[in-house]
Each structure stands twice: as C-alpha cells, then as structure tokens.
DRENTI-688893 format. One record per residue (C-alpha): residue in one letter; x, z, y. Coordinates in steps of 0.25 Angstrom, whole numbers. Layout:
a|X|Z|Y
...
END
This chain:
x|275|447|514
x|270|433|514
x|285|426|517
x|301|426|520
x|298|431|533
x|289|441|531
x|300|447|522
x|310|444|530
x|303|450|542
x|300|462|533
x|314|465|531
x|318|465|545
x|307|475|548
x|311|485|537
x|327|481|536
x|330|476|550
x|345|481|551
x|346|481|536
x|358|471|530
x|351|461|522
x|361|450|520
x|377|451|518
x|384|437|517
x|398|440|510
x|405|435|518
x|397|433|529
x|389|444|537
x|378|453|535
x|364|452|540
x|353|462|542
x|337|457|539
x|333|458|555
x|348|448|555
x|342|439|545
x|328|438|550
x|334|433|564
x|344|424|559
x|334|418|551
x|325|415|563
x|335|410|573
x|339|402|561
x|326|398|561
x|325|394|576
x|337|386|575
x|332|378|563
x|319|376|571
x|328|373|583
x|334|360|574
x|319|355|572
x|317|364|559
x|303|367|557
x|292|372|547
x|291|364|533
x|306|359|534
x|313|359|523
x|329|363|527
x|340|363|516
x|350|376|518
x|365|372|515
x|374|385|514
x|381|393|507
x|381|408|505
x|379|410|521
x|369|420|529
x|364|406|535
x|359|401|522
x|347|414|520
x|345|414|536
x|342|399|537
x|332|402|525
x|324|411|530
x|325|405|544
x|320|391|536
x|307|401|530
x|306|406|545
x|303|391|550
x|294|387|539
x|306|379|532
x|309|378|519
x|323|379|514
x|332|370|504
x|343|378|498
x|354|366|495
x|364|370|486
x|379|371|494
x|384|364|480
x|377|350|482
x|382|338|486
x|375|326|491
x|368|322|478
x|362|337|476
x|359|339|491
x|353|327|493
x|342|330|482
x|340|343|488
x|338|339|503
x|331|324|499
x|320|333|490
x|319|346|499
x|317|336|510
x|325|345|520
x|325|342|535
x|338|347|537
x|347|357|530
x|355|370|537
x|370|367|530
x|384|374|531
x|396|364|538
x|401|362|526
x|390|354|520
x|391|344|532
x|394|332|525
x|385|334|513
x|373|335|523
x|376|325|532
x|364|316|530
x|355|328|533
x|350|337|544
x|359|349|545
x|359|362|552
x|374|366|550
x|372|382|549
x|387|383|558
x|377|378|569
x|366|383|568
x|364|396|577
x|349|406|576
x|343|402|587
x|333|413|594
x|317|412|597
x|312|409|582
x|296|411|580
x|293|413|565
x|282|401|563
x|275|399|548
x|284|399|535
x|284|388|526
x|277|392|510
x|291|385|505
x|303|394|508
x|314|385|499
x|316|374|491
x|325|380|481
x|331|368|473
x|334|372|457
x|349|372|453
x|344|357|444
x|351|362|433
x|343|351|427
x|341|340|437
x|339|338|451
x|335|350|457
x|322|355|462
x|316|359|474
x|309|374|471
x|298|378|484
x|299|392|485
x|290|400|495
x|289|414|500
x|282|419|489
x|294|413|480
x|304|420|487
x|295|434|491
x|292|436|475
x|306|432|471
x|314|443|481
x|301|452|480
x|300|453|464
x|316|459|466
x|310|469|475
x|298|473|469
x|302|471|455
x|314|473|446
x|326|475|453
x|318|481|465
x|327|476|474
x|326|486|487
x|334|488|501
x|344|496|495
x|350|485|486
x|362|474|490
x|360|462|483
x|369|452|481
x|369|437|478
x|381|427|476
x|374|414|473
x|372|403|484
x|360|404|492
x|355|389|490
x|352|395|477
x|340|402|474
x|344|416|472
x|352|421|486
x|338|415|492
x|330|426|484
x|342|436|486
x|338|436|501
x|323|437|501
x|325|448|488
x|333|457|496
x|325|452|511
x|313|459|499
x|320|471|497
x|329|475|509
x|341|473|501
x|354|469|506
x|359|453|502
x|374|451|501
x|376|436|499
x|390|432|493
x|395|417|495
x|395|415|481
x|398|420|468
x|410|424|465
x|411|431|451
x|425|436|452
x|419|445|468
x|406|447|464
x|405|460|459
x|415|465|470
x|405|459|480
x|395|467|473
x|402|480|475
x|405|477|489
x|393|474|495
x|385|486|485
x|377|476|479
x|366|482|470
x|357|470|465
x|363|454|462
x|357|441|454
x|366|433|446
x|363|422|437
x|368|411|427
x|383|411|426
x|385|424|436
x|385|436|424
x|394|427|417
x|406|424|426
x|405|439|431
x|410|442|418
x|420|435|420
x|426|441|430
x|437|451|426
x|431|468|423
x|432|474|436
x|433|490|435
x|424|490|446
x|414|480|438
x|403|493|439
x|405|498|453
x|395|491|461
x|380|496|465
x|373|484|458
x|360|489|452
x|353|476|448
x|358|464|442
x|347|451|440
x|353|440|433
x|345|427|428
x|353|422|414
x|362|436|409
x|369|431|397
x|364|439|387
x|377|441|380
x|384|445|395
x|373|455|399
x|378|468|391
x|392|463|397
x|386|462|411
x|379|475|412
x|390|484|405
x|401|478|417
x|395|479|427
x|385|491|426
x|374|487|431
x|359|479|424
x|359|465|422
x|345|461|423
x|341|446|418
x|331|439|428
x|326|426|429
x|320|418|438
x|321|403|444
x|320|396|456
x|306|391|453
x|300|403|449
x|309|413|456
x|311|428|449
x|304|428|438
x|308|438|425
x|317|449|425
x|324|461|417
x|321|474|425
x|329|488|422
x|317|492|412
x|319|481|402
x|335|479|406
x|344|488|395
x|333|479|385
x|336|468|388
x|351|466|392
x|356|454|384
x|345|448|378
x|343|438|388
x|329|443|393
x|324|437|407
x|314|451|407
x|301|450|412
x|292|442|421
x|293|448|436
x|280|453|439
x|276|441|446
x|280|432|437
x|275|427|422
x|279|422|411
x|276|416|398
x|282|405|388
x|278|393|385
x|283|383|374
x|296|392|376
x|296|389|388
x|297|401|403
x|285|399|410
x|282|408|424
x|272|411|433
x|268|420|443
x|269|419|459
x|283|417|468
x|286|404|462
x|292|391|467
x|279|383|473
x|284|371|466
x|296|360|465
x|297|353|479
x|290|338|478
x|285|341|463
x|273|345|454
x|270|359|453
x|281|364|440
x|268|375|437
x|258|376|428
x|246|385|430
x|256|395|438
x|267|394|427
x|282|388|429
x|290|382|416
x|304|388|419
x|310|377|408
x|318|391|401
x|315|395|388
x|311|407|385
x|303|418|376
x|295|430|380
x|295|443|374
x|288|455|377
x|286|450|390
x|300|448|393
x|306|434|395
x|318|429|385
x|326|416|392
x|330|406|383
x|335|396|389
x|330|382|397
x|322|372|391
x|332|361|396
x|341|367|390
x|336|367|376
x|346|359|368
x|339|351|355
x|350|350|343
x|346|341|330
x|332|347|334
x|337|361|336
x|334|369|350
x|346|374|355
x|344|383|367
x|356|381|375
x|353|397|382
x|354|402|367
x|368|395|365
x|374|399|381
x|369|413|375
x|377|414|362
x|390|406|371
x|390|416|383
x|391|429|371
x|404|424|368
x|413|433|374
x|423|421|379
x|412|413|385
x|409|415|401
x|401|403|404
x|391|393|393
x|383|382|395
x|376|374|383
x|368|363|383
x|364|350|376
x|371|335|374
x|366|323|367
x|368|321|353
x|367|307|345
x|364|317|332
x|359|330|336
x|351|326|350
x|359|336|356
x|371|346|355
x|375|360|359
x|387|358|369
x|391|371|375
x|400|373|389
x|409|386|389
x|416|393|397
x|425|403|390
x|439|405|383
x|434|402|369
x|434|389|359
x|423|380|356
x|424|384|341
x|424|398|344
x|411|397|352
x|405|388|342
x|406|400|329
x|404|410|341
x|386|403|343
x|386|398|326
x|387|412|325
x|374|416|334
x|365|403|334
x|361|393|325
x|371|381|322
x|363|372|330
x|366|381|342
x|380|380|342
x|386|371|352
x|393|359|347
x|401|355|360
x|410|363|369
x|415|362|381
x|423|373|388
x|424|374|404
x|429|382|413
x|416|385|422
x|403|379|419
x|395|372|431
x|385|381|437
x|372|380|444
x|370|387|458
x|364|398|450
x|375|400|442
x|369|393|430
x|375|383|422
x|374|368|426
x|371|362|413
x|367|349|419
x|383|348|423
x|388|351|409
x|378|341|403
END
C-alpha cells in the first residue's frame, strides 16, 4: 500500500466491526469507527479553512481525539505537529514558531498557554459529514526529538517512515497479528503510541491506550485487558521493579516484551518475575526500528546488553566507534536543515561495536566524559551503578575540573551511601571510572520517553 489511508482503508475492509482502539478510560472503537471519525474530523478541520500543505500542531493528552485528528490531518493532505502536553511558552513557542503551524487542535485546558495562536479546542469541535478523500501530503508528522541535548528538532516523517516502522512488527520479529492486544502507556505526542496505532492498523491487532504510566497499575492493566505484546523504554523496566511482588506478577497473556535500554544487570530479574521474554530493541525517531533481539537469538543474549540485529531493511556498520544506519523508511530529513545523511548512511551519535553481525550499545558520544585524558563512558558507569542491588535509578555525567578537565559525578536513587557505592564500581572498573561526586534524589528528571534528562542534572 502506498499510504495511511490505503492501510487504513485496508483495515476497514478486512476488520470492519473489529475493536481496534480501547481508551482506558475512555471508549472503545472499532476500524470502520475510526476510518469515519477521522473523516468527519477531516471535514470539519477543512470546514475551519484547513487545507493541503498546512502544518496543524495537535495538543492532547491520551484521548481518542489525539490518533482521530492525526489521521484526519494525513486525510486532508496536512501535516501534524505532535507538541508535547509538558511545555510551557518557551518550549511551545519553539515548536509551533519552527513547524510554522497554521493553527493547532488543543484541549480547554491548554487555553491560556495557546492564546496567541489559532485554536481548534477539540470540546468544540464536532465530525462533520460529506468529506471527499483529495491527495495526501509525502509529510505525515513533524515529530520534534525529546532535545536531550538542545533545542529540539523537527523530524519529516512520511508514509514509507510509518508503513516500514509498523510493518517490520508485522512481517518481522514479533509478527504482530489480529489476534494480539497491545498496549502502550506513554503519551501520544511521543513517538511511540503514533507507531502503536499504525503497527496494530498493519496487523489487525487490538490497541488499548492508557492515560499514562503508572508503574504501581500497569500490570493489573495488562491482565485486565489480555494484553499479549507491550514497548517500554528508558526508566520503565526499572520502576517496575519497584513496585512490591505481586503473587499474580505471572498471570497475564503477555507473549512479547520489546524494550529499547534493559539494564543488563535487571534483565535476568525481569524475565524470572514476570515469566515472559524481554527482548532489547532499538530504534530512534530519525530512523525509526531499526535492530532487534528476536526469540532465536534471545535465551543468548539476555543481559549482555546486545541491541541484536539489523531489521531486514535496515544496515549497519561502525565508523570511528561510532552507529551508522542505512536503508529505506527513514526520516526525509530535519525540517529547514541540510540533509544529516551521507551516501544513504545516518550517524546515530551512540557508540557502539559489532560482532558477528550483531549490534553492542555502548553508550552516546555526547556522553563521553574525558578524565586527565582518560575516556570514561558514562553508559559503562550507569551499568556497573544500576547492578547494585540498592539502586532503582542512576545517571552519570561530566562537570568541569580546573585539574582533571572533567570529573565523574553520579545521581542516585537508591537506599545506600555514597562510600558504599564508591568500593561497590573500584571493585568492577578502572580507578578513573569511579565517580568522585554524589548526589542522592528521590527521582531523577525524565524525558517523554522515560530517559534520563541529563541536560536538567548538569
């Protein structure tokens, strides 16, 4: 199929009455529901003076409203501008002043923070009948990057970006089917619910869409809805953990987890509680899925870190240490800059190694700490820190030094003492590794996608 609504139409043909989408809370909607809810969302938008080549910023939270005015924006040719429901004037303002949004569809609640734009408030706006499907856009999203590490940018993504995305699930390990009920938890101006929809639009599969992540529910929610297939990344393995043992922890129909960043030292840990594969997959918003662990390779692999092997459609080699990919269903570019590829091959700024084919993460480039002319990989430290059995949560990174240029500062959440920690790493890294500075917190600052916001810790 060449687009969204090719797929889309396809479901609805083969799936009609099938439920795709359940909002808990909210309400459950079959595919033929969603395909016209999309176009009288699309009718109305047009109604308002929306038209092909607009750029229209979506505000929501976990709602139906935010996938239905997505797909009715691909319906009239428009592209949409996920903005993230944490940003305040500063943050939004960037995003809307560089997406160069006409106008944005936002929830009452964000009234004051949009007054100086265009709004279609979503409590108002009613599907309106009589939509005629006109030409789609090449541009389905600008998906702006979490800016761990300055302002964020504005990814183009097309329909080959999303259609090899959710399709690879489908065709390629986990073979994602109608049979299965996936789950996602994170919000939907993040990247993953958006391939979550198209992913199980691909396979038949029934969505459910929580309104956030809550580790203390999220397994209950899991056995109640008869989830069989979830994603979870950054600090998500971690704080379910924490969460007390639950003599129902392995009575759930999960089959298939995929998770991007499994501490090694937690994986054993995750897979013995809960029953069910872990499986480490990895993948960014530029590049969309690219390497994976699959169940031949898994029972190998558990706890070494591995990212597995290139999906089909996707290569991968190294160069000066450095994660290079290629291959089709790629972002076109960053919005208003010059093209980030070189013959074909994107630099992913993580360091890694290959062997025997298969991809080992070890760590970002940025986060490369240079210590009286040492390399110290902040990655390797986190590692050794998240192993210890007091530790839930660890961030390490580097701060000026008159003497050493920099030093090794670690953030820790966790019931144990600085000194305890310190002969815990001079036990399993070089002295140079160890950190020299502590500070303990309750909770670390996290990123939409559950990583660590280092840029707020330095």
């Amino acid at each position: 199929m060449a687009d969204l609504i090719g797929a889309l139409r396809t479901a609805v043909t083969r799936w009609p009455d099938k439920t795709a989408w359940t909002f808990d809370p909210g309400g459950s909607f079959t595919f033929a529901e969603i395909d016209a809810l999309s176009d009288g969302y699309a009718q109305a938008l047009r109604d308002k003076g929306i038209r092909a080549g607009d750029r229209v910023a979506i505000m929501l939270r976990n709602v139906p409203e935010f996938p239905l005015v997505w797909f009715a924006l691909v319906k009239l040719g428009a592209t949409a501008v996920p903005l993230n429901v944490k940003y305040r004037s500063v943050d939004a303002s960037h995003v809307l002043t560089t997406s160069e949004a006409v106008a944005v569809v936002g929830a009452e609640e964000f009234r004051s923070l949009l007054a100086d734009h265009v709004v279609h408030y979503v409590e108002e706006l009613e599907p309106v009948g009589g939509f005629v499907q006109g030409e789609v856009s090449a541009s389905v999203s600008l998906q702006f990057t979490s800016g761990t590490t300055g302002n964020p940018k504005a990814c183009v993504l097309s329909h080959s970006y999303w259609l090899t995305l959710g399709g690879s699930l489908v065709e390629y390990f986990p073979q994602l089917n109608s049979g299965d009920v996936m789950l996602t938890a994170q919000p939907f101006h993040y990247i993953d619910p958006q391939w979550n929809v198209v992913a199980a639009l691909l396979a038949g599969a029934h969505l459910v869409v929580l309104d956030g992540f809550h580790p203390s529910s999220f397994w209950a929610k899991v056995r109640e809805h008869g989830v069989t297939y979830f994603y979870c990344l950054g600090a998500m393995p971690a704080l379910l953990l924490r969460m007390p043992v639950d003599p129902l922890d392995r009575q759930h129909s999960v089959r298939v987890v995929q998770a991007s960043a499994i501490p090694p030292a937690l994986h054993a840990e995750l897979e013995e509680r809960w029953g069910v594969g872990w499986f480490e997959a990895f993948g960014m918003t530029e590049t969309g899925a690219d390497l994976r662990i699959t169940a031949l390779d898994h029972d190998r692999f558990v706890g070494t870190g591995c990212l597995g092997l290139p999906a089909p459609h996707r290569e991968a080699k190294i160069v000066d240490g450095e994660l290079w990919l290629r291959g089709p269903g790629m972002m076109d570019g960053y919005l208003g800059s010059p093209s980030p590829f070189a013959d074909g091959w994107f630099r992913t700024g993580d360091l890694a190694r290959i062997e025997d084919g298969r991809v080992y993460h070890l760590g970002r480039s940025k986060d490369m700490i240079r210590r009286s002319g040492e390399n110290v990989a902040a990655h390797e430290v986190e590692e050794v820190l998240m192993s210890h059995p007091s530790v839930r949560l660890a961030a390490v990174i580097g701060v000026p030094d008159d003497i050493r240029g920099e030093e090794v500062k670690a953030f820790v959440v966790g019931e144990v003492t600085d000194q305890e920690l310190a002969e815990f790493c001079a036990e399993r890294l070089a002295s140079f590794k160890v950190p020299r500075f502590w500070e303990f917190r309750e909770d670390l600052p996290r990123t939409p996608s559950e990583r660590v916001a280092k840029e707020l810790l330095r």
